[in-house]
N, C-alpha and C positions, 0 to 999 in steps of 0.2 A: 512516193512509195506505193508499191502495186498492194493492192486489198488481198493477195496469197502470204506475203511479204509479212504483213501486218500480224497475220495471224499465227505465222509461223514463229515471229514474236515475240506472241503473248503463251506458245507452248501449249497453245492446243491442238495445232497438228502433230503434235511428238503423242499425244495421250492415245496408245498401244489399243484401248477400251474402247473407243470411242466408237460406235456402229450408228448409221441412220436407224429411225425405227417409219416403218411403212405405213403408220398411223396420221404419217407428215404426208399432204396429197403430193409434195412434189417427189417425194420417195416412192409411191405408191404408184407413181408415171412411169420413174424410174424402171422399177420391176415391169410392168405391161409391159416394155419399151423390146423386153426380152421375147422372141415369140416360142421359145420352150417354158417360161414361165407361164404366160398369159395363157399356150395350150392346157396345162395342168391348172391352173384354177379355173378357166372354162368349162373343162371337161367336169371337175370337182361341181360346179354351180346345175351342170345339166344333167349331172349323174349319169357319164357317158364315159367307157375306156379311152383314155387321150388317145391310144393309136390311133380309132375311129375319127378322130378329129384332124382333117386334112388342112385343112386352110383355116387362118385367122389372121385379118389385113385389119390395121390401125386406120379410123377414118380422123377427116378432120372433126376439130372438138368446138368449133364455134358454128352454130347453127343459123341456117340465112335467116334473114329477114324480108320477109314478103312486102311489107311496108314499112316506110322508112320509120317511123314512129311505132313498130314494132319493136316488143320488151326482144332484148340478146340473151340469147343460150348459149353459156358456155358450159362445155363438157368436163369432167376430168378424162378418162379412159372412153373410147367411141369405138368399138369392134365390130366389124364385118365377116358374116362364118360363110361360110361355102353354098349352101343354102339360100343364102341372102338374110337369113335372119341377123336382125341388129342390136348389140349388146352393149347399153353406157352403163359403164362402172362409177361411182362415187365414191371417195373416202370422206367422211364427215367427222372431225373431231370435234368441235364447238357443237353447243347445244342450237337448234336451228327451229324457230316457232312453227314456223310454217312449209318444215322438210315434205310433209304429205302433200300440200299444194304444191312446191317445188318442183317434186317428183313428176306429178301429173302433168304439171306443165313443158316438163322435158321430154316425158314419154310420148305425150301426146303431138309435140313437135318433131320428132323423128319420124313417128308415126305417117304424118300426116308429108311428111317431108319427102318421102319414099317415090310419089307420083308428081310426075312430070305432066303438065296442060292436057289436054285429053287424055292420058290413059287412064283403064277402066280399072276399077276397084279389085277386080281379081290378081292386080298386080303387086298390091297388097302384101307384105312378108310381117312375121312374127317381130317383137320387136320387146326387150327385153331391160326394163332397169335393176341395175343391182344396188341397193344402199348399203355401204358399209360404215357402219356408226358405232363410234368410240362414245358414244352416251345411251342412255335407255330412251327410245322412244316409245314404247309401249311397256307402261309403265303395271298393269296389274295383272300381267302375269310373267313366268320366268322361262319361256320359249325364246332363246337364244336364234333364232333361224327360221323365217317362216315364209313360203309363196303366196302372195293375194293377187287373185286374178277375178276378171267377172264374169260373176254365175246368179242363179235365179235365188232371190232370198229368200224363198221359203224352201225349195226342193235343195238347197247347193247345188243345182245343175251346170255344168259350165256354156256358160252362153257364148265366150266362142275364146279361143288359146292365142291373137291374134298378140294380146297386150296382155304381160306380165311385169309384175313386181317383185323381188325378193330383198327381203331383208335381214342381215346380218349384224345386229348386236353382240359386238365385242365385250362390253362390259359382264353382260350376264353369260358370259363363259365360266363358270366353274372351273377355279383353278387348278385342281386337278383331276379335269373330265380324261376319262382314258379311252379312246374311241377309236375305231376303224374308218369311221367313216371320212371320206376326204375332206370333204367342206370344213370339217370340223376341223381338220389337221392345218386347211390354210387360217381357217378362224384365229386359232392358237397361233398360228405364223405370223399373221397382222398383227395381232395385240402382245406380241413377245416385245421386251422391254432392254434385253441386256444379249450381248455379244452369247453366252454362255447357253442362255435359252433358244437362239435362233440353232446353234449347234448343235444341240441336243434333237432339236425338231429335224434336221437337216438329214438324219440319219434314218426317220421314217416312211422317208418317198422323196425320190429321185427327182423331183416335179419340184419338190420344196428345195430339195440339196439344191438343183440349178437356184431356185431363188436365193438361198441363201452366200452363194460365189456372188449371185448379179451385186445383192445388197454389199455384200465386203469391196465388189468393185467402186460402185456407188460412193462408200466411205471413204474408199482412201483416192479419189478426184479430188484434188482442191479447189477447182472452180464449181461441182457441182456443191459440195459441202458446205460452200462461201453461199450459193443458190437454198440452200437447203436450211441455214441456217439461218438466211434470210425472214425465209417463210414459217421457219420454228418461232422468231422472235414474232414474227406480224399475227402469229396463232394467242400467242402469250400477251401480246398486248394487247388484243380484242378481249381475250375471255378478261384481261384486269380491270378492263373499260365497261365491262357488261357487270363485272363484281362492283365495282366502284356504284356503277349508275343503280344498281338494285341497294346497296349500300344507303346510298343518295334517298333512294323512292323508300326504300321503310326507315329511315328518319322522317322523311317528311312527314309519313304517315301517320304516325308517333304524335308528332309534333299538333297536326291537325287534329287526329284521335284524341289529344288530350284537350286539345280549344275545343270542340265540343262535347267532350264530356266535361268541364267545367260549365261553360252555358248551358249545357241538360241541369247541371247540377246545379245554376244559380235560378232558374226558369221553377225548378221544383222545390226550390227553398221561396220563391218568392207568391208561388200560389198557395204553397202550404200558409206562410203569412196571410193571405189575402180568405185564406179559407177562416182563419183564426178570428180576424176583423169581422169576419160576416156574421158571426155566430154571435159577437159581441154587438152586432144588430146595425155595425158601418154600413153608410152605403159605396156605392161605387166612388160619387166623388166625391164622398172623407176619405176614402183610402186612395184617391189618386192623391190628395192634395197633404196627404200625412207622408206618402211614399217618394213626393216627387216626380208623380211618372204622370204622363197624358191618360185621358180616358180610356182610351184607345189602346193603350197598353194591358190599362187594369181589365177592359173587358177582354180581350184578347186571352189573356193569361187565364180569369176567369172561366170562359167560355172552352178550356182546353183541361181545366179541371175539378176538381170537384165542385167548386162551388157556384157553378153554374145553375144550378136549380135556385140556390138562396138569393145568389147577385140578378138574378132574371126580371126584377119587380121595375 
């Protein structure tokens, strides 16, 4: 039995509702895949009229490796503008420790990737990552959208536009931001959740409407859906593997935390003993040999608390 076969089935290619969300990177390829889609959130990211935007060519998305024991770069979206400037787009839905190293690491490999054995540095083009992240990575404040580029730390001077970064936090979208601004409009179009909300967005820019046909095509592919739904479940069973394991680590921790906070609490029940002995004029070993314990213990425990001045003789 073919894997379309299967699923047609079990009745979930009959389900009318059923739309990809763009949240999923292989949906999110999807849509780039379109080059009237990828013009209007291009243009939307550079804050540029898409007319003005004549060319945008898809590069490949695995980046060489100069040594063979070189770490691999894999892209999601890798775009080429007319200019030569170069733009990798990411969707991230999982929470990711170390996305800011990540970043650098990809940016910096494009970057650097641009020049061919002798040529000079002037050949050099602008070169552009975009994160789009379904979790908060900047966590203390509520700036949905923001460019970090490098500049001089004390003046904000820009020390040169060659490398940029932007950043798109979906979560801290305000569900009902009402805004003119495009980024905002595809923002809202990535983190839409249901058939009914891509529709409604569909209806305030022609850029998004194309998005919103590609995705309905997208949906009703059975081979890409089978692909899609693929990568839905491998998202869902990482983030249960990553609950599971944090799950895991604060039991342990639990578990440890209370082994010693019983030994703080047997250690401090058994000096206070020893303080009690001292006063009654014991010495060290009567009270090792009333307690059971080596000398070695008694002064130890002694020496860590009070009674250290009276057991010193």
């Amino acid at each position: 039995m073919k894997p379309e076969d299967d699923i047609r089935e079990k009745g979930e290619q009959n389900d009318d509702n059923f739309i990809m969300l763009p949240t999923v990177d292989f949906c999110f390829k999807g849509l780039m895949n379109n080059p009237k889609v990828r013009k209007g959130f291009i243009a939307a990211l550079l804050k540029k009229d898409p007319e003005t935007i004549r060319e945008t060519v898809l590069l490949p998305t695995v980046l060489g490796q100069e040594y063979q024991d070189d770490k691999l770069g894999i892209l999601d979206v890798r775009v080429l503008m007319e200019d030569k400037t170069q733009i990798d787009m990411e969707m991230q839905v999982a929470y990711f420790d170390y996305w800011d190293a990540r970043v650098l690491f990809y940016l910096s490999k494009i970057f650097a990737g641009q020049l061919k054995k002798g040529e000079p540095y002037e050949n050099l083009k602008k070169c552009i990552h975009v994160s789009i992240l379904d979790f908060i990575h900047f966590e203390k404040d509520t700036k949905c959208y923001r460019t970090i580029c490098f500049c001089d730390e004390k003046t904000g001077k820009k020390y040169t536009d060659l490398m940029e970064m932007q950043v798109l936090e979906l979560k801290k979208l305000p569900p009902d931001i009402r805004s003119g601004d495009d980024l905002i409009k595809w923002m809202k179009f990535f983190g839409g959740k249901s058939r009914k909300e891509f529709a409604a967005m569909a209806k305030t820019d022609s850029y998004i409407e194309e998005a919103y046909k590609e995705l309905e095509k997208l949906s009703a592919d059975e081979r890409a859906k089978l692909e899609y739904e693929a990568r839905e479940r491998a998202i869902r069973d990482y983030n249960s593997q990553m609950s599971s394991a944090l799950r895991r680590g604060e039991q342990k921790g639990m578990e440890r935390g209370l082994k010693r906070g019983i030994q703080q609490g047997e250690h401090a029940a058994l000096k206070h003993v020893i303080e009690k002995m001292t006063k009654k004029g014991k010495s060290r070993e009567e009270i090792a040999e009333l307690l059971d314990l080596d000398l070695s213990e008694i002064t130890a425990l002694a020496l860590s608390g009070k009674a250290t001045d009276k057991l010193s003789g």
